[in-house]
N, C-alpha and C positions, 0 to 999 in steps of 0.2 A: 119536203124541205127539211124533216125536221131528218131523215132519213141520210140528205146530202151532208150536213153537218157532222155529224157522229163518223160518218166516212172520212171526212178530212180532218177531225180530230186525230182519228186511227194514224194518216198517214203521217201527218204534223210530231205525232211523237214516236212515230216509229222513225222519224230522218233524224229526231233528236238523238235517239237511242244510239242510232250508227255512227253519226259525225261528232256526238260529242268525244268520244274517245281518239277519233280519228285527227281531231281539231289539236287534242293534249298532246297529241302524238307528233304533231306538225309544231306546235308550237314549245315546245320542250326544249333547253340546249341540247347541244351535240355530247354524246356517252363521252367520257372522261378516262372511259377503261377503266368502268369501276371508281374512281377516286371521289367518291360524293364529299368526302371531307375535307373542310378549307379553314385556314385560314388569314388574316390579316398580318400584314407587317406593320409594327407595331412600334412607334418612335417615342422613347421617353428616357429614364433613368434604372441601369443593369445590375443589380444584385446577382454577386457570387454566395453562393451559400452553402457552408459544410453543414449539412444535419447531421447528429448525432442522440444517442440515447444517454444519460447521465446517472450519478444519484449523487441525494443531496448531504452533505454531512457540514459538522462544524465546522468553523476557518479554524476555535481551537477551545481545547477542552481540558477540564482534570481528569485525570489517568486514576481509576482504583485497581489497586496491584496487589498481587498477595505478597506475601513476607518477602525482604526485601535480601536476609542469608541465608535461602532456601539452599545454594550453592552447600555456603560452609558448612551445614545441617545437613547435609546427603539426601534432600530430599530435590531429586531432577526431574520427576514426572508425578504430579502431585492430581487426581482425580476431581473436579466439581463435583459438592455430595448436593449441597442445595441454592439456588438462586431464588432472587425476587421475582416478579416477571417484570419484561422489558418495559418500558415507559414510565414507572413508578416514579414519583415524585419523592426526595429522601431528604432527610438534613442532614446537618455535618451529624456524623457518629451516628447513623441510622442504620441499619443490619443491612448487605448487600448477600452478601453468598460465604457460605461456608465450604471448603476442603475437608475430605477425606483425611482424618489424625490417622489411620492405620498404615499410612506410608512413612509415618516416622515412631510410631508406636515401639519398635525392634528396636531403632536406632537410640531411642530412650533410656531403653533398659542398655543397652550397649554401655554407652556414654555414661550413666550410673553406677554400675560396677565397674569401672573404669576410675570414676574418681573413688571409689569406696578402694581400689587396692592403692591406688597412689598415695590416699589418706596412710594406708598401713604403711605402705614403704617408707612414708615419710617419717611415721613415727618410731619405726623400726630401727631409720638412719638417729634419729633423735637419742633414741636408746643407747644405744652401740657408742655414741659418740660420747654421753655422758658417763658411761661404764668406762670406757679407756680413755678419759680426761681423769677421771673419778682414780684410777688407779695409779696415773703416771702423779697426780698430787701428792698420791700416800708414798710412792716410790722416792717421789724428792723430800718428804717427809720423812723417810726411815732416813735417805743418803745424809742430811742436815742433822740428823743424831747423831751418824756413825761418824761423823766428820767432828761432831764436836767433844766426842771420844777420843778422835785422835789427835786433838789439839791436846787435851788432858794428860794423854798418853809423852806428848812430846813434852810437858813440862815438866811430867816427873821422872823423866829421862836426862835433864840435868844434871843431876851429877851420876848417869851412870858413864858404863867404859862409852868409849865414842862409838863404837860397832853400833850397840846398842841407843845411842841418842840419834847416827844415821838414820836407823831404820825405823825409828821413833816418825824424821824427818821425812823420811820418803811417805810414810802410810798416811802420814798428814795430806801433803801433795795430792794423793792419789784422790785420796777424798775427795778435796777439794775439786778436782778436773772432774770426778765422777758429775758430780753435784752440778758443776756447770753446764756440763754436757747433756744432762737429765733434764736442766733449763731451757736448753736449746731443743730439745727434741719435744719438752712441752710446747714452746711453741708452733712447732712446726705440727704435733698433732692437735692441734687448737684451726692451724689455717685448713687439714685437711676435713678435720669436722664441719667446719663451715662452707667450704666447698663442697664438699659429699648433701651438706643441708642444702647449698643452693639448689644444686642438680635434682633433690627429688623435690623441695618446694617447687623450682620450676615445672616439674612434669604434672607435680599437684595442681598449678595455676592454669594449667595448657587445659587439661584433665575440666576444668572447673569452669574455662571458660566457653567451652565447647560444649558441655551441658548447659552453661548456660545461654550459648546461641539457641542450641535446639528448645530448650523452653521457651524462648523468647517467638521462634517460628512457629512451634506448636501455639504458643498461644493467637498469632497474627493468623492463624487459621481458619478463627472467625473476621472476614473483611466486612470494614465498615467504612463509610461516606469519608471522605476526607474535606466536603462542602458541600452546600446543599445544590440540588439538581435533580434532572430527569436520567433516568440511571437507561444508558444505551449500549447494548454486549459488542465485545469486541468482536468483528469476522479473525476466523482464522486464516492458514495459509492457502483454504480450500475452498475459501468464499464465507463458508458458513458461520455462523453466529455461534457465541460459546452457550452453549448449556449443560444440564446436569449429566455429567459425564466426561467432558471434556478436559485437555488435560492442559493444566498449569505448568510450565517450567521457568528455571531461573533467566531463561535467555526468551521466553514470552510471557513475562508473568501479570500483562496487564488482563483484568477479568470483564471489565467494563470501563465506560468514559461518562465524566458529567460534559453533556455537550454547552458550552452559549450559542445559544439559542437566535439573538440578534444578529449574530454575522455566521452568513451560512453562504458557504460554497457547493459547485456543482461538479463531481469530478466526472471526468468522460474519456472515453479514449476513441482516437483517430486513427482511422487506416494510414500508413504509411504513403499511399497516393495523395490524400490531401491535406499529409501532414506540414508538408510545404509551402501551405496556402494560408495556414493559420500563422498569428504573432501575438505577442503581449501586445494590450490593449484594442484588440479587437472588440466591439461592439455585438451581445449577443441576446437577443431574443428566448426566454426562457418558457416553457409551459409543464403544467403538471399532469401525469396520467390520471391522477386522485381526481385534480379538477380543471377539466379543459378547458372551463372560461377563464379562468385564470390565467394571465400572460403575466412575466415578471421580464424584469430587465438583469442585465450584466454586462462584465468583460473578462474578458481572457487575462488572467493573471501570471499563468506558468503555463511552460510548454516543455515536456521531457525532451532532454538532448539524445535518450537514448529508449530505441523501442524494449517492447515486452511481447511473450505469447501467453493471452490470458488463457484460462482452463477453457476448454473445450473447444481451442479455436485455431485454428493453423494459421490464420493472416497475423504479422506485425503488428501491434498497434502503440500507441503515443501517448500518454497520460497526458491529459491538459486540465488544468484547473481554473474554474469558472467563478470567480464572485458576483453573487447575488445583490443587488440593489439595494432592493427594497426590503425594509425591515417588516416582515411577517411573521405574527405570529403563532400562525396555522401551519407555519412551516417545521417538521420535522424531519429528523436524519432517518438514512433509508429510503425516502420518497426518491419514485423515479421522476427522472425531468426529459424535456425533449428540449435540446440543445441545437438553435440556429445560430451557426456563427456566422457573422457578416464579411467575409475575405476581403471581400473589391467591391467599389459601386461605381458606377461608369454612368456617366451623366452626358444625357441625349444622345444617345445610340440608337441603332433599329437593331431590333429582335425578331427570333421568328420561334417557334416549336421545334423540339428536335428533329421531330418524326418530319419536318417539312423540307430538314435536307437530306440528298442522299449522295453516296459518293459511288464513280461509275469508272473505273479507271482510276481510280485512286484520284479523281477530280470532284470535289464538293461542288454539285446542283442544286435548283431548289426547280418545280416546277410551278409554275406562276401563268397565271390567265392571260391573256393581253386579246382582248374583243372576246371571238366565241372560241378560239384558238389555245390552246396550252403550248407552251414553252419551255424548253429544259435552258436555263440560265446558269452559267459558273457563278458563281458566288465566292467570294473571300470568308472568311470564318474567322471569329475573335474569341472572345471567353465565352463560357459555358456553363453552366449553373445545372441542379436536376433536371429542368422541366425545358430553357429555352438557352438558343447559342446567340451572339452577337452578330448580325452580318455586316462587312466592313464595306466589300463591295457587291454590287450585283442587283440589285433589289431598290424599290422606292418605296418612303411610308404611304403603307395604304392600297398597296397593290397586295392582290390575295393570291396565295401558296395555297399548293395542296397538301395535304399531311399522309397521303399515300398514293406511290407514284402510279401513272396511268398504266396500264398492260403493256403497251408498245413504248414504255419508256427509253431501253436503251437502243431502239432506232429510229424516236426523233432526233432533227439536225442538234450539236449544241450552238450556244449562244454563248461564245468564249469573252474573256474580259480583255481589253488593249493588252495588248502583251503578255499575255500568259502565256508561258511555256508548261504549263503541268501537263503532263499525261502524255507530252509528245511523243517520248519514245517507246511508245505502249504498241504492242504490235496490231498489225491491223485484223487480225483475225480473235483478237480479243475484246473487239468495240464492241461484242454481242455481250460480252459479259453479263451475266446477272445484277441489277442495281442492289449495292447493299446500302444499308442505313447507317448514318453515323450512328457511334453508340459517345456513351461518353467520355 
């Protein structure tokens, strides 16, 4: 007995053994052609959405500049010798960075001996003018003697012959005109002396005040705070941030920015594809790489009229400027941000995945279950987002897509929509075509 048992134990799970697999096998849906993966159509409200990468800087700040006549001072490429480092908290008149003085150090000495001769010339003109002022005085001083000689002369010429009281007469005259004439030429050498002193005091003042720009730049060489702040280096035209080295000019001469810190903006830029999609006032969802639970909010403030190609990058793209919400004060410039902007939101629509349509002839399907059967269904298409498309027609909520089509995809029948003509004139020898995937 106990012998018969153990035997039909044996065979009891050896039928197990066989049929169970055999039963999975019967009861399994029918192959898919591979597509195990599905999903639902999905009926609610469509966010369009431009993602982008950002960073974050002030809405607006003080500017710390090095000297402001670097120009008129000859000094156009001026060297960083030392900075603070970046973040430092400073007050007004607090030390930021010094310049290299050896790029005007020549120019110094230049411009010094330059007024040291103009001093001489000037007093050289000085000289000269007072010597033959000095002379033409003593010359109308001898001609006022000689003249009144010759009045002397004419009166005691009275009673001689007349020949001789004539010529009494004339030498008087002559006098006289000399003596005028000597008057007249005083003055005229008096305007030329002052005119001669303008011309080199002018060149003395030029001379003087051009040394004294470059003193005045030399000295602004040490930059200081112009208010207190967080001291943040300017990027150059390269991207990079200025440091010790880099070069100051009169046409970039800001060194660093005090940022305000309460209103900070996100700047971004947009491919030219979805630059079209964006507007002022758009609604944008902000995140930080530093900290990713952190979500901040904004909106689209500015939107370039005209693209750029940033450095290392052949695509167009769009500067758009992003104001930040929320007032935080963990928030600092430089921080990168991930930038969702809100385009469009479409309220109760059906959606599907992208991967779940495909286009076969240049006609948008989806394929969709109906009992144990799959389906290639036309489908209408609306807006598009990264991850899911709109479907307008074709589909009901809650009936399940496949997200990769079956192997024998493009020779199931299609299931066309009332009246569509897509794909009509597609030749018949091209229905085999390969299904491609929308992309986006």
């Amino acid at each position: 007995m106990s012998m018969f048992r153990s035997r039909r134990t044996l065979i009891v799970l050896a039928l197990l053994f066989v049929g169970g697999p055999t039963a999975w096998l019967l009861a399994r849906p029918a192959d898919d052609g591979g597509a195990a993966l599905v999903a639902t159509v999905k009926q609610g409200d469509f966010s369009v959405i431009v993602t982008t990468a950002g960073e974050l800087r002030a809405s607006s700040a003080v500017n710390i500049q090095g000297p402001a006549e670097m120009q008129r001072a000859g000094a156009f490429q001026v060297k960083i010798a030392q900075l603070v480092p970046e973040g430092t908290l400073v007050k007004e008149g607090d030390f930021v960075a010094e310049l290299d003085r050896s790029a005007l150090a020549q120019r110094m000495q230049e411009t010094t001996l330059a007024v040291q001769k103009a001093e001489a010339v000037n007093e050289q003109a000085m000289l000269d003018s007072t010597l033959n002022l000095s002379k033409a005085r003593e010359e109308m001083r001898t001609m006022e003697l000689a003249l009144e000689e010759k009045r002397l002369a004419k009166e005691q010429a009275v009673y001689e012959a007349p020949t001789v009281k004539r010529q009494a007469e004339i030498d008087l005259e002559k006098a006289e005109r000399a003596l005028a004439q000597a008057k007249v030429d005083y003055k005229t050498k008096v305007e030329q002396a002052q005119a001669k002193m303008r011309e080199v005091g002018a060149d003395l003042q030029r001379q003087k005040n051009q040394l004294e720009v470059v003193q005045q730049v030399m000295a602004g060489f040490t930059i200081k705070a112009p208010a207190p702040g967080m001291v943040i280096y300017q990027k150059e035209w390269n991207g990079k941030k200025r440091a010790v080295g880099s070069q100051v000019s009169p046409w970039e001469p800001t060194v660093a920015t005090l940022p305000d810190l309460t209103k900070m903006e996100s700047i971004t830029y947009v491919n030219e594809i979805d630059i079209k999609k964006v507007a002022v006032g758009q609604p944008v969802r902000i995140s930080l790489d530093s900290d990713p639970t952190k979500q901040l909010t904004g909106k689209v403030m500015q939107v370039a009229n005209v693209g750029e190609q940033r450095p290392n990058s052949d695509a167009k793209v769009f500067e758009v400027k992003v104001l930040v919400a929320n007032a935080d004060t963990t928030l600092r410039p430089g921080m990168t941000t991930g930038n969702a902007i809100e385009t469009t939101v479409l309220k109760n629509v059906l959606s599907v995945p992208l991967e779940a349509v495909t286009s076969i002839d240049d006609v948008p399907y989806v394929f969709k279950r109906s009992g144990a059967r799959v389906v290639r269904q036309e489908v209408e298409t609306g807006a598009m987002n990264d991850n899911e498309v709109v479907i307008l027609k074709g589909v009901e909520a809650g009936e399940t897509v496949l997200l990769v089509p079956p192997a024998d995809a493009a020779k199931l029948d299609p299931v066309r929509l009332p009246g569509s003509t897509r794909g009509m004139a597609t030749k018949a020898g091209d229905s085999s075509t390969a299904a491609r995937t929308l992309s986006k």
